[in-house]
C-alpha positions in Angstrom: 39.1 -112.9 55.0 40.5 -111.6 51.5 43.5 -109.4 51.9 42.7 -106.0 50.4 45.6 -104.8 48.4 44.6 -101.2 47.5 45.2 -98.1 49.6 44.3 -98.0 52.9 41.5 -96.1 54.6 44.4 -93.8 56.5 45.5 -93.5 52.8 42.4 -92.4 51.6 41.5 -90.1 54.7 45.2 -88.5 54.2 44.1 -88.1 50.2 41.6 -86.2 51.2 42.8 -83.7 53.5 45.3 -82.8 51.2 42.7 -82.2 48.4 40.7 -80.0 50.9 43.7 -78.0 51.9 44.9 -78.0 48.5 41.4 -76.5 47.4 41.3 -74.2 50.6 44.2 -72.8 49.4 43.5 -72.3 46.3 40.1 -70.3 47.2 42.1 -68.4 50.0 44.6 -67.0 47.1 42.0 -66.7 44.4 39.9 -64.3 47.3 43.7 -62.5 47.7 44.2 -62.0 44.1 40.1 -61.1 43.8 40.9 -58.4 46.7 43.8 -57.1 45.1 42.3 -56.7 41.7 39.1 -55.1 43.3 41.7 -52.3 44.9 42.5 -49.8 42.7 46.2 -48.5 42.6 46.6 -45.3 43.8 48.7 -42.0 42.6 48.5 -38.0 42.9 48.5 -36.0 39.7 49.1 -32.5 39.2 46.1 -30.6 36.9 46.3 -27.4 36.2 41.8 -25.5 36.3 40.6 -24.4 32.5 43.5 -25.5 30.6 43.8 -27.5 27.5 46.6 -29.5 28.8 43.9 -31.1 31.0 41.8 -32.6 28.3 42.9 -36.2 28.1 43.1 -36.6 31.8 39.2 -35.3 32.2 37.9 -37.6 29.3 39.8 -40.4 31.2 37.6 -39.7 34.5 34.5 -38.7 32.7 34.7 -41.9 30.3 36.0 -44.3 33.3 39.3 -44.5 31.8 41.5 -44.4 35.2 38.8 -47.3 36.7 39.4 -49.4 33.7 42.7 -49.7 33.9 43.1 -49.8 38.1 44.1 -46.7 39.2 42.8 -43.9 41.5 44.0 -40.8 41.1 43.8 -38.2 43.0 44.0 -34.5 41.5 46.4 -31.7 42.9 46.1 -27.9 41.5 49.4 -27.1 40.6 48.4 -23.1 39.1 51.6 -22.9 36.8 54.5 -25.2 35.0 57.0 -24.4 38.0 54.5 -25.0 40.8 53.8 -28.6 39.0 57.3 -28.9 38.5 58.1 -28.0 42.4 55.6 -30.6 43.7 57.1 -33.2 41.7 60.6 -32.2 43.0 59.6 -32.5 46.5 58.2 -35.7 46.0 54.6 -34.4 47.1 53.2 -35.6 43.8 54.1 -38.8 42.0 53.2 -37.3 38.5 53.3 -33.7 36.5 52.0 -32.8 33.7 53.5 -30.1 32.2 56.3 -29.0 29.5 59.9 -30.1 29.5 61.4 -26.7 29.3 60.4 -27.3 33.5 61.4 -30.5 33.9 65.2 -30.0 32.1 66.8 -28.0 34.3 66.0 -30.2 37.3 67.6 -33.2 35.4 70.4 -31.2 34.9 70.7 -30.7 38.8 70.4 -34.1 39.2 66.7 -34.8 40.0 66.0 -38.3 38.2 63.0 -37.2 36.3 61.4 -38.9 33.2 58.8 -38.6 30.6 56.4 -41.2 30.0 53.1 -40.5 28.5 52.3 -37.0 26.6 49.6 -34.9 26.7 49.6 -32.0 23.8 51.6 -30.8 20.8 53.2 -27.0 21.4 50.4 -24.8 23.1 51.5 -21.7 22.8 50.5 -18.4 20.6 52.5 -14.9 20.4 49.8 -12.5 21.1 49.7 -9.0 21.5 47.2 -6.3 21.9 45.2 -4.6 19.6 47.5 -1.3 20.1 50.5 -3.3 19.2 51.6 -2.4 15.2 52.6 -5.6 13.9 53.7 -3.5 10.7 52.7 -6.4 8.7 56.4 -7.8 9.9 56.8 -11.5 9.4 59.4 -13.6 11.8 61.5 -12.7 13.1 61.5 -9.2 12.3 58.0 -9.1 13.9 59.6 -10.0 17.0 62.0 -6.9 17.2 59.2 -4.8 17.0 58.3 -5.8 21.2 61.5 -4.3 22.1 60.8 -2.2 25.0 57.1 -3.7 25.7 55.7 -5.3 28.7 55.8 -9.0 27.6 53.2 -11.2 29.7 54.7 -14.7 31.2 53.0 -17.3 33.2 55.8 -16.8 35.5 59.3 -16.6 35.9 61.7 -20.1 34.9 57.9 -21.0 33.4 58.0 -22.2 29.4 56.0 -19.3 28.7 58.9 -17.2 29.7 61.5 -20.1 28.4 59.6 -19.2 25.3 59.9 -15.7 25.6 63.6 -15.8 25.7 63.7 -18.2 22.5 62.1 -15.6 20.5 63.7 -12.8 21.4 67.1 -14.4 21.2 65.7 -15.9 17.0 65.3 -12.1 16.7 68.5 -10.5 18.3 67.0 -9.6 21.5 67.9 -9.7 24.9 65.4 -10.8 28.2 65.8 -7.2 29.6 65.5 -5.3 26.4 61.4 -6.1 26.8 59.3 -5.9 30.5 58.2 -9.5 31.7 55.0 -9.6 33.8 53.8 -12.3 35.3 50.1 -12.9 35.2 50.9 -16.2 37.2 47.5 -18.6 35.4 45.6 -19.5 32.4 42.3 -16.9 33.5 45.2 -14.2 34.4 46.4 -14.0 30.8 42.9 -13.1 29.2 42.6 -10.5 32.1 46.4 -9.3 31.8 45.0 -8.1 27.8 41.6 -6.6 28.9 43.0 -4.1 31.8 46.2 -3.5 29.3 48.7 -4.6 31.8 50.8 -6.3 29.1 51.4 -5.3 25.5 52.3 -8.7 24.3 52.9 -12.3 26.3 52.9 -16.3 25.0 49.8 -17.6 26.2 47.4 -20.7 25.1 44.0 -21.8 25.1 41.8 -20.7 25.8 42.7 -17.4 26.5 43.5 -17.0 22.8 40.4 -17.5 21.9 38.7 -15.6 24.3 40.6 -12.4 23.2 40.3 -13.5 19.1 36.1 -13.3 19.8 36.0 -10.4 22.3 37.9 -8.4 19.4 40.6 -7.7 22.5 43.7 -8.2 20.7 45.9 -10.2 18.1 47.6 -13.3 17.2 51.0 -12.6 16.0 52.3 -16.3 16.1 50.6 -19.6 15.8 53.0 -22.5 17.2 50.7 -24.8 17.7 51.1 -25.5 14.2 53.8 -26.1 11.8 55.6 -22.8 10.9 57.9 -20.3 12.2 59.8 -21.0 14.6 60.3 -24.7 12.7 62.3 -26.0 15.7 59.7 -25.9 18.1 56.1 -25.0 16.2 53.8 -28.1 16.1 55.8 -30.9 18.1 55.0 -32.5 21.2 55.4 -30.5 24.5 53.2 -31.6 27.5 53.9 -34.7 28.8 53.3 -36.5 31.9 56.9 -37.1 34.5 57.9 -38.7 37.3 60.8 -39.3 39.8 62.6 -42.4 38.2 62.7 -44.4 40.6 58.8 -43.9 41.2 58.3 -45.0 37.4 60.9 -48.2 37.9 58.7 -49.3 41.1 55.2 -48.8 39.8 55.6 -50.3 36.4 51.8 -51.2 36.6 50.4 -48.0 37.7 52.7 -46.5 34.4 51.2 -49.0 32.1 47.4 -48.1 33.7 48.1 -44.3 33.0 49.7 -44.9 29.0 46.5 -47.2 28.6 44.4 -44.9 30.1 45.7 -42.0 28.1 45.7 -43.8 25.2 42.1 -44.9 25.2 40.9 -40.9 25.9 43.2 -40.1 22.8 41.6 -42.2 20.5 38.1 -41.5 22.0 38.1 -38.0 22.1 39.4 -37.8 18.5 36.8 -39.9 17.6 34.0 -37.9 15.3 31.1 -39.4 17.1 32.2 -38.6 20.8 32.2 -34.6 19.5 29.3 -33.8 22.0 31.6 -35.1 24.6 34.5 -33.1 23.7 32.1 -30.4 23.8 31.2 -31.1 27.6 34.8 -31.3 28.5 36.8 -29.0 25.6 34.0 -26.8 25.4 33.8 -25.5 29.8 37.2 -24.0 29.0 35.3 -21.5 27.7 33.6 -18.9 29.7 29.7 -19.1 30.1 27.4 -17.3 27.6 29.1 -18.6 24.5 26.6 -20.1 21.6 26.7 -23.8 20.9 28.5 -22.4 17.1 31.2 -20.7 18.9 31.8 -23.7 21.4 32.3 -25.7 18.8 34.0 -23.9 16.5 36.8 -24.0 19.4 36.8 -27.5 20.4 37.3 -28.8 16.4 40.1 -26.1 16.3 41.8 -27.7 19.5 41.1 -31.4 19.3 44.7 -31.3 16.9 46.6 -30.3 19.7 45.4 -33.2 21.6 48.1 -35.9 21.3 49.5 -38.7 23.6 52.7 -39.4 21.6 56.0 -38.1 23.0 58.5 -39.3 20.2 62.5 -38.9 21.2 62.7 -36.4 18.5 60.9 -34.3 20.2 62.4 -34.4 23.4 65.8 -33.6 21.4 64.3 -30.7 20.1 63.6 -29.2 23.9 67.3 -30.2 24.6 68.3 -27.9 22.3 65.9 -25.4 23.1 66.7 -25.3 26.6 70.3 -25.3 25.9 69.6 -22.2 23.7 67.7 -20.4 26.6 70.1 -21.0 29.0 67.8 -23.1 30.5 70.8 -25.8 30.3 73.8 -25.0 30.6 74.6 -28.5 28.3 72.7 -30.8 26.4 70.9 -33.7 28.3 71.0 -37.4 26.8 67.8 -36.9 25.5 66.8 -40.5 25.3 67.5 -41.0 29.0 64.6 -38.3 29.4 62.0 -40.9 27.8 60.9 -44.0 29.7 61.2 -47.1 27.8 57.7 -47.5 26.2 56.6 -43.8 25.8 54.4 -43.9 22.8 56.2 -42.6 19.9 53.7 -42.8 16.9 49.5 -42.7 16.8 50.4 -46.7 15.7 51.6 -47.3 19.3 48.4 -44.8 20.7 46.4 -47.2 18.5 47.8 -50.3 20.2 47.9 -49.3 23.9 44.2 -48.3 23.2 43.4 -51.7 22.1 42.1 -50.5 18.9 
């Protein structure tokens, strides 16, 4: 009988088993990673009812912006800056969105907080009531003239008040030569003006506009644009934070949320997605306005809409928090920003895929 020199059949048999259990393993770790990739990643985010620092984060749920990018999160009412700013502190949130003039002075206590993602340029107004006689003052003289008035405030240690004190102080004022009231939420501010509890306050859309079309009072200070007070009219201010240490150990669930935000930016500012900033930008408003009016307010506020967050910026709220007391020194304000924060609408562009 010939001698057969090539493997044996225990060769061939052992072959085989390994290629099955090679190929079992395979499918048992393609079935993992299929598993894993069909489980969205989970977070809790604070979002504050009828406000316009809301807007990116609804067109990312309404467009399916959170699902494209993996993540789930879930929504926690924080009423007010320091209530968003308290549930991040505690740790039972993993992400606020609010201003920094909140976050500083937790930093400065040494709660590891950072920004990563923003939200809006400045969103405040100086408004007062019809009564109020502006005397056709320009700032910061026009300032002087609220000496001795009730001043409206979101609440106390809010950046509505932090921005109260900055005016005052720009006009040689002091806290307690005016009357802070706290009307505590966005629908409390329009309601403050209409039963004349307060004869001025800092307060932002939409109430603004509410009281501009009801005829109920009077803008004295736009600083949602660029103007007076240069320092901190028209920049960046809302931004999305969270603990450190949360951002270093969910670097995925970051990139998710800068994507995420990214792709509503550049989707909402898009021309032909109007009616949709409508639906969302628009049900700030009350009910009963015509579709004119509604949209008259939604061009007016897509501008403020703006997922950058440069480091310029978040030096400028250093200062400004230093100049409120708010700090009692400046903050390294490039330790503030996580590594990555969009900076330019270039990088917005990028993350969006655009």
């Amino acid at each position: 009988m010939p001698s057969f020199n090539g493997p044996s059949r225990r060769s061939f048999r052992s072959s085989r088993s390994l290629r099955m259990a090679v190929c079992a393993a395979v499918m048992m770790c393609t079935a993992a990673l299929t598993a894993s990739a069909a489980e969205p990643e989970k977070f809790n985010l604070t979002v504050q009812p009828g406000s316009v620092i809301n807007v990116l984060i609804e067109v990312a749920t309404k467009e399916g912006f959170w699902k494209a990018n993996n993540l789930d999160p879930q929504f926690i009412v924080a009423q007010n800056g320091p209530a968003a700013i308290q549930a991040l502190a505690s740790g039972s949130v993993d992400v606020a969105a609010n201003a920094p003039e909140n976050f500083l002075p937790l930093v400065a206590k040494g709660i590891e907080l950072q920004a990563f993602c923003g939200q809006n340029l400045q969103v405040f107004s100086l408004f007062a009531s019809k009564a109020f006689d502006a005397g056709h003052a320009a700032y910061p003289d026009l300032v002087r003239r609220l000496k001795e008035k009730k001043i409206g405030v979101t609440a106390p240690g809010s950046a509505s008040y932090y921005t109260t004190v900055y005016l005052l102080k720009a006009a040689g004022l002091k806290p307690d030569d005016v009357q802070s009231v706290s009307y505590s939420s966005v629908g409390g501010a329009t309601a403050a003006f209409e039963t004349s509890q307060i004869d001025a306050g800092i307060i932002n859309q939409p109430s603004v506009f509410i009281l501009l079309h009801d005829h109920k009072g009077q803008e004295l200070l736009d600083l949602t644009k660029t103007g007076e007070p240069a320092s901190i009219s028209g920049i960046p201010q809302i931004a999305m934070w969270a603990r450190t240490p949360w951002i270093k150990s969910h670097p995925t669930i970051i990139a998710g949320i800068r994507r995420a935000m990214a792709q509503a930016d550049v989707f909402i500012h898009d021309p032909k997605n109007l009616a949709v900033a409508k639906e969302i930008i628009g049900t700030e408003l009350p009910k009963g306005y015509d579709d004119a009016t509604i949209t008259k307010y939604v061009e007016e506020n897509l501008s403020n809409i703006d997922s950058t967050f440069p480091l310029s910026a978040m030096a400028a709220w250093v200062k400004f928090d230093v100049e409120v007391g708010a700090l009692a020194k400046p903050l390294d304000a490039e330790s503030l920003l996580t590594p990555g924060t969009p900076a330019t609408h270039d990088d917005i562009k990028h993350l969006a895929g655009d």
